[in-house]
C-alpha positions in Angstrom: 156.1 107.9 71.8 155.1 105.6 74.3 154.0 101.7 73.0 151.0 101.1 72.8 148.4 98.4 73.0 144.9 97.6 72.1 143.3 95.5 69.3 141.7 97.9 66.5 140.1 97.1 63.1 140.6 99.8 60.3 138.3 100.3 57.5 138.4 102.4 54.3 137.7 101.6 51.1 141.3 102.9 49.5 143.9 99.5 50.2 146.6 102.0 50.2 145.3 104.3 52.9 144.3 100.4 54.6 148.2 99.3 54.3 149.7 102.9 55.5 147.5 102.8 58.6 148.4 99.3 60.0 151.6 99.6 58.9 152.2 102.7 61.4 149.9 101.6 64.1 151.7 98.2 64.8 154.7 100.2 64.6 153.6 101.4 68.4 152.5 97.7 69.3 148.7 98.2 68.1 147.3 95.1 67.1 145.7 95.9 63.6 143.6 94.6 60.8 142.1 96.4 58.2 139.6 96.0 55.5 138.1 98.0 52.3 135.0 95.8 52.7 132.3 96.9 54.8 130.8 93.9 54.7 133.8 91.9 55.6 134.7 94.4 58.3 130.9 93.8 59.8 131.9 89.8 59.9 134.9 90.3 61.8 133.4 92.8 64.3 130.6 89.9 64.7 133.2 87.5 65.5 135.4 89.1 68.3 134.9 92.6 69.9 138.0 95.3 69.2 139.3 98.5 71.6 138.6 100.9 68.3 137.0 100.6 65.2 138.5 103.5 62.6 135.8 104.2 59.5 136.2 106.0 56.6 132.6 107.8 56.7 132.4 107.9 52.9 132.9 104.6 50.9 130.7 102.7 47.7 128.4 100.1 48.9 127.6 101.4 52.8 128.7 104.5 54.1 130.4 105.0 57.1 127.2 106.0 59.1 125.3 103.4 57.9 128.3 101.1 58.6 128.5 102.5 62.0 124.6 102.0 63.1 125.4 98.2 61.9 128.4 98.0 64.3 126.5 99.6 66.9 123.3 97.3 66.2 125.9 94.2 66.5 128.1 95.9 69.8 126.0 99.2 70.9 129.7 99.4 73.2 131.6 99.7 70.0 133.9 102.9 69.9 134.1 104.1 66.6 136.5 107.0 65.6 135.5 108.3 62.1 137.9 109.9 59.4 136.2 112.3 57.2 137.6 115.3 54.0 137.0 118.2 55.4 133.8 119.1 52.6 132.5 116.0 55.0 132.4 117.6 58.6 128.6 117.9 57.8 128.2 114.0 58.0 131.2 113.7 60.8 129.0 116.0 63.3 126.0 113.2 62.3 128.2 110.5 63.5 129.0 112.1 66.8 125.4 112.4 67.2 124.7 108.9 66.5 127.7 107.7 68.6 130.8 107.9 67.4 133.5 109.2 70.0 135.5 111.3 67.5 136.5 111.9 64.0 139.7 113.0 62.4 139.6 115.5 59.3 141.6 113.8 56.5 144.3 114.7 55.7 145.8 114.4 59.3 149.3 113.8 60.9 150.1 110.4 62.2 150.3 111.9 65.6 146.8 113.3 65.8 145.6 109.6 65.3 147.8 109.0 67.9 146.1 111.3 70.2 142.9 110.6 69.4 142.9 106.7 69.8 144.7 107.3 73.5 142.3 109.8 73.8 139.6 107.2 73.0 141.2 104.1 74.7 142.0 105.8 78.0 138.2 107.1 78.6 137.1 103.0 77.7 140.0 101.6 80.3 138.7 104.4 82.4 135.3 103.1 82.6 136.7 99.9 82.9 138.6 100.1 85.6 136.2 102.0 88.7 137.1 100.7 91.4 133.6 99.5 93.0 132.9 99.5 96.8 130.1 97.2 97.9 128.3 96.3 101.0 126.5 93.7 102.4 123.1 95.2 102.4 120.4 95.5 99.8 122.0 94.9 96.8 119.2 96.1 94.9 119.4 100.0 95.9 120.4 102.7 94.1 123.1 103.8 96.6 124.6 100.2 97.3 127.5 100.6 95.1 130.1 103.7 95.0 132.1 103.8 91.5 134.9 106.0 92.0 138.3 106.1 91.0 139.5 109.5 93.1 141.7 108.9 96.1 139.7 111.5 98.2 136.1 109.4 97.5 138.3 106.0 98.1 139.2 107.5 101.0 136.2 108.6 102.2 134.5 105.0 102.0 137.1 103.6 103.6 136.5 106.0 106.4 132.4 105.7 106.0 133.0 101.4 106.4 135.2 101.5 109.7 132.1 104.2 110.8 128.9 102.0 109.6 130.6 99.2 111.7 129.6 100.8 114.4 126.6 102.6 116.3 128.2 106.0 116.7 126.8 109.3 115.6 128.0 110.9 112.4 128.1 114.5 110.8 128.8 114.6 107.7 130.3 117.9 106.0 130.8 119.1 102.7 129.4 121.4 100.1 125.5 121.8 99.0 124.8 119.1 95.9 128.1 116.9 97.0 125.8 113.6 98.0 125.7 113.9 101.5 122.7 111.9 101.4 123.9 109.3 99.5 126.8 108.4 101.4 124.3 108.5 104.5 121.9 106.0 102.9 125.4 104.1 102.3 126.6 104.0 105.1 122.9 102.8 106.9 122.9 100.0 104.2 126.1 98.5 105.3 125.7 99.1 109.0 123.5 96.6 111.3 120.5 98.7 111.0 120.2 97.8 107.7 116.8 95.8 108.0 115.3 99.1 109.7 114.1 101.9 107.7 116.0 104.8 106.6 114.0 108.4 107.3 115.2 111.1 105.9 114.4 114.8 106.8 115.9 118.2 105.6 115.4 120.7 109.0 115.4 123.8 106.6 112.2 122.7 105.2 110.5 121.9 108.5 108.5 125.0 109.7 109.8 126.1 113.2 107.0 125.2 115.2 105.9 122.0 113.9 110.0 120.6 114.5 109.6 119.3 117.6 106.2 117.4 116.4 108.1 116.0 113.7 110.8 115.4 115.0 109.1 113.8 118.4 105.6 113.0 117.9 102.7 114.3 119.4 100.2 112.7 121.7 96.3 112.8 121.2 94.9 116.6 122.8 98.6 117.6 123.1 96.8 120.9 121.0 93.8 121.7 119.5 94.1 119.9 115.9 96.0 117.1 117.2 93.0 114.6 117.1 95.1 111.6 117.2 98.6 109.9 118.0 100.9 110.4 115.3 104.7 109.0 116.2 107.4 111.5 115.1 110.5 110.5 112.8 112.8 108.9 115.9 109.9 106.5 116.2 109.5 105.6 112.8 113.4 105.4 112.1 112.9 103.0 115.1 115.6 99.9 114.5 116.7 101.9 111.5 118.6 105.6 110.8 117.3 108.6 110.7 119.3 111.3 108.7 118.8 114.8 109.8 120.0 117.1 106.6 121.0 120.7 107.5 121.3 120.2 110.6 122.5 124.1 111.3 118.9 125.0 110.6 117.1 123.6 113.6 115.9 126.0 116.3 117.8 126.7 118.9 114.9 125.6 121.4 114.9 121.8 119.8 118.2 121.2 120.3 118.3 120.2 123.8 115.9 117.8 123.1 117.3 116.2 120.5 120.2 116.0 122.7 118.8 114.9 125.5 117.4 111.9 122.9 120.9 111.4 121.7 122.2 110.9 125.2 119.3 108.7 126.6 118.2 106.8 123.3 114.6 107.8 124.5 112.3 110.1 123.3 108.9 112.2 124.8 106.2 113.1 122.3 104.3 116.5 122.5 101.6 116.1 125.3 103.1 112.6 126.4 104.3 111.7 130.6 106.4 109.5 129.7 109.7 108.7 127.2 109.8 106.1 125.1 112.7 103.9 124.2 114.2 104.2 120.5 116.5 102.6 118.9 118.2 104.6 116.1 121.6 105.1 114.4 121.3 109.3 114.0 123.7 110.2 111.0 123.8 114.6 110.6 124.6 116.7 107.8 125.3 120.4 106.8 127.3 122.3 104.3 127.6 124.9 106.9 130.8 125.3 109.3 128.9 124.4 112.5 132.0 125.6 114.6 131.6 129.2 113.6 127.9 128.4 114.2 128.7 127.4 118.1 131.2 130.6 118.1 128.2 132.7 116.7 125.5 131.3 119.8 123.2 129.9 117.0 124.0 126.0 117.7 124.9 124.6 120.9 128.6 123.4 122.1 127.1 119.9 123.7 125.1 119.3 120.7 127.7 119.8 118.0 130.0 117.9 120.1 127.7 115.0 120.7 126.7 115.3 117.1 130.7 115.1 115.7 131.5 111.9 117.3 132.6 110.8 113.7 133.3 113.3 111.3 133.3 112.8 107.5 134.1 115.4 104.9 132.2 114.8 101.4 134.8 116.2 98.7 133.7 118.8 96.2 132.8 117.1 92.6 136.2 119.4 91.3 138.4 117.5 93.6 136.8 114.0 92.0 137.3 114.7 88.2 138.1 111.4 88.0 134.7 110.1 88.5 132.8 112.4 86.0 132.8 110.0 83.1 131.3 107.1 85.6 129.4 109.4 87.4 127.6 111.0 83.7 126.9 107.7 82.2 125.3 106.3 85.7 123.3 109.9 85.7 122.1 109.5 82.3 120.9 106.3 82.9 119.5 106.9 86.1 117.1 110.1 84.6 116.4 108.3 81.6 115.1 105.3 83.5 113.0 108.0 86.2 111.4 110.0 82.8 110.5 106.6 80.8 112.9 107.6 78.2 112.6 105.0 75.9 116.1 104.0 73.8 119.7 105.0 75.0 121.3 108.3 74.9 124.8 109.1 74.0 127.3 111.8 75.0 129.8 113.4 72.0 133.0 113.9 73.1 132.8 117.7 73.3 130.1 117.3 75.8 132.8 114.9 78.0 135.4 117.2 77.3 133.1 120.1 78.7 132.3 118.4 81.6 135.3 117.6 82.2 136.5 121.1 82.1 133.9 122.6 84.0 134.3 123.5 87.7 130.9 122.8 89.0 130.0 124.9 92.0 126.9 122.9 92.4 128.5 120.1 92.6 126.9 116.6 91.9 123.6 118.4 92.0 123.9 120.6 89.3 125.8 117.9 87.2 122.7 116.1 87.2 120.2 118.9 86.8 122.6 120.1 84.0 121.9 116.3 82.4 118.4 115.8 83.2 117.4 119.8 81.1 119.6 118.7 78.3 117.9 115.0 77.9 114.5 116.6 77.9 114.9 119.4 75.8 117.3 117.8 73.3 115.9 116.9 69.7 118.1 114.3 69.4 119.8 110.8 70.7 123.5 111.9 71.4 124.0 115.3 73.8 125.5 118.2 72.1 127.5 121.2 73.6 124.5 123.4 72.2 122.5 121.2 74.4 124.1 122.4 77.8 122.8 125.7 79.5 125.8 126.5 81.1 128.2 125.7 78.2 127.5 129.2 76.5 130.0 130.5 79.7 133.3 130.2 79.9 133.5 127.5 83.2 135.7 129.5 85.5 135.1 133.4 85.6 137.8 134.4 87.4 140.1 137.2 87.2 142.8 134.5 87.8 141.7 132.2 84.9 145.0 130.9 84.2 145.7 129.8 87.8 142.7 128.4 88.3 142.7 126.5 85.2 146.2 125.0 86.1 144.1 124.1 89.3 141.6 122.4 87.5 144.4 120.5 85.4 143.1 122.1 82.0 145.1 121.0 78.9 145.9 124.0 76.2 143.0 122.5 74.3 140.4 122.8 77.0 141.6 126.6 77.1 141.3 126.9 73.4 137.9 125.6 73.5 136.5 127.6 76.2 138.0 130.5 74.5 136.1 129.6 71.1 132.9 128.8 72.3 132.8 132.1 74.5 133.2 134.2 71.5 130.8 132.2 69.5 128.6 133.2 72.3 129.1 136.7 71.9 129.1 136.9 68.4 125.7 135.4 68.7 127.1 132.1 66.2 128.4 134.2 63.8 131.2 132.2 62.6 132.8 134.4 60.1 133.2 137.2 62.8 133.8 134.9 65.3 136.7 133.8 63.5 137.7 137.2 62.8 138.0 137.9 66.6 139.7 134.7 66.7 142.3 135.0 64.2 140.9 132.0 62.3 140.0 131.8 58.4 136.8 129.3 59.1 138.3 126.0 57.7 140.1 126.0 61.0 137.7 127.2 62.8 135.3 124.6 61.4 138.0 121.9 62.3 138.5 123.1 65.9 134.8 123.2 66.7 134.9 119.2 65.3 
């Protein structure tokens, strides 16, 4: 085995199982202390801050839940791995709801304590260490800030900086729900436009015939209901950007107009004699391959190579796995601040692993939508896999599951899992047939679903 390193505090209420524990974790270069105390474990947590805290969750005095709402109350951050007898697994699933990142089944090997505090120490130096981009713009919007720590988003930013330096067009590709419109309202924040508004407009949502009014204004009697001057997006993105989403959806009969505006900086409202200078940074996006669009006459050559002066391909959320756990915790917080969800909400494990394992076709979209059904509908503080509407499925339904899993860098446990909880779904929860299928008596079972 690897050494190790990290500062962790063991409690339990047996000085044997106290001694045997630090013995063999500073035997991998942990630095350990232990207690049978709750109360002098408390003081020393109060004191100084450790990587792990490892809890007995039944001991005279305080248990180990209550013991682990006190930690939490003194370091809500606090990681807390709890180790339970298996007639326990009743209170262990309590603690995961009320925090704790995993529990261990006593009696266990030395190794799967092993796993489990690299398991929880890699997912807090994981947090730890996002890299963070920032700009020089607001620094109080939501999209200021990229954490990521995948080399394809690094890249990407790197890219999106060297393009907001400058006053150039951009189309930006990628899948439906990848965040097109984020790294757009990134990239006007850090560009000189910055001070000007940002207008945003999908074209697939804009009725055909009223896209050249939004899109260009429309002068007073241009038609019958237009009873007054109303300027159209270029003019209100004036000294600012204005992001046209799905851009593939606008008519065919527009796009030399918005061309023509591209080329000249100017624009002529419905009705108007006469153009009117703009001054706008015009960033594009679609999911769809515009090339096969020109090939197929439904967008025009000029325009999609006026358009693709600067190209940037958003990555899929399956090519970014590294991200999910920053990108979950930010999401949580995000929906829970929008719905005036009082209090924080936690994630178990099983959830993270799930997530983690799942491909997501929707990409950053569905993530979130995923999030936002299962903080609403939830009856409690910490997400459960029973919470998630998608976790009933197995997350790749392929004939070439293996491959793709191997693709999607599943471990054999991730496998197992899905495996479980797909016949758990077809069995309707019936765990003693379920384990039937399986080839599981239902201690094990019990333990794997843990």
């Amino acid at each position: 085995m690897t050494a190790a390193s990290g500062r962790l505090l063991v409690i339990d209420d047996d000085p044997g199982v106290v001694d045997y524990l630090i013995d063999m974790l500073r035997q991998v270069n942990y630095s350990v202390v232990g207690f049978t105390e709750s109360t002098e474990a408390l003081k020393a947590i109060k004191i100084e801050p450790f990587d792990l805290v490892i809890s007995d969750i039944i001991m005279p005095g305080m248990r180990g839940l209550e013991l682990m709402a006190a930690i939490h109350h003194k370091r809500p951050e606090q990681l807390v791995l709890l180790m339970t007898a298996f007639g326990s697994i009743d209170l262990a699933m309590q603690g995961m709801r009320a925090g704790a990142c995993d529990f261990l089944t006593k009696p266990f090997r030395i190794e799967e304590l092993y796993a489990a505090i690299t398991r929880a120490l890699e997912d807090r130096q994981m947090r730890r260490t996002a890299v963070k981009v920032d700009f020089a713009g607001d620094k109080n919007s939501a999209t200021s800030v990229f954490i990521t720590h995948s080399p394809c988003m690094q890249h990407l930013i790197r890219l999106a900086k060297r393009a907001a330096a400058v006053n150039s067009t951009i189309l930006l590709t990628g899948e439906s729900g990848t965040g097109k419109s984020a790294v757009a309202h990134w990239i006007h924040d850090n560009s000189q436009h910055n001070l000007g508004p940002f207008i945003a407009v999908n074209c697939a949502a804009l009725p055909h015939s009223l896209v050249e009014s939004e899109l260009f204004g429309v002068r007073k009697g241009a038609f019958t209901d237009a009873g007054k001057d109303r300027p159209g997006l270029f003019l209100q993105a004036n000294s600012g950007t204005l992001f046209l989403d799905e851009i593939a959806e606008l008519p065919l009969e527009i796009q030399p107009k918005l061309l023509r505006a591209l080329e000249t900086g100017k624009v002529r409202a419905l009705g108007d004699t006469k153009e009117t200078e703009v001054n706008v940074r015009l960033i594009a996006a679609t999911h769809q391959p515009l090339e096969q669009r020109v090939n197929d006459k439904q967008f025009r050559s000029d325009l999609y190579h006026r358009l693709n002066v600067i190209s940037l391909e958003v990555p899929p959320l399956r090519e970014r796995k590294e991200d999910l756990d920053e990108l979950t915790k930010i999401l949580i917080d995000t929906i829970c601040l929008r719905l005036g969800k009082q209090g924080s909400v936690n994630i178990s494990v099983e959830v993270l692993r799930w997530i983690r394992a799942y491909h997501w076709p929707g990409n950053v979209r569905e993530l979130a939508n995923t999030l936002e059904r299962a903080i609403v509908l939830a009856e409690h503080d910490t997400l459960l896999l029973e919470d998630l509407a998608q976790a009933s499925k197995i997350p790749v339904n392929d004939k070439n599951f293996l491959e793709l899993a191997m693709m999607q860098g599943w471990t054999a446990e991730d496998i197992q899992q899905a495996y479980i909880r797909h016949v758990l779904a077809v069995t309707g929860g019936n765990k003693i047939q379920a384990a039937r299928i399986l080839g599981l008596d239902r201690s094990t079972l019990y333990r794997k679903l843990g």
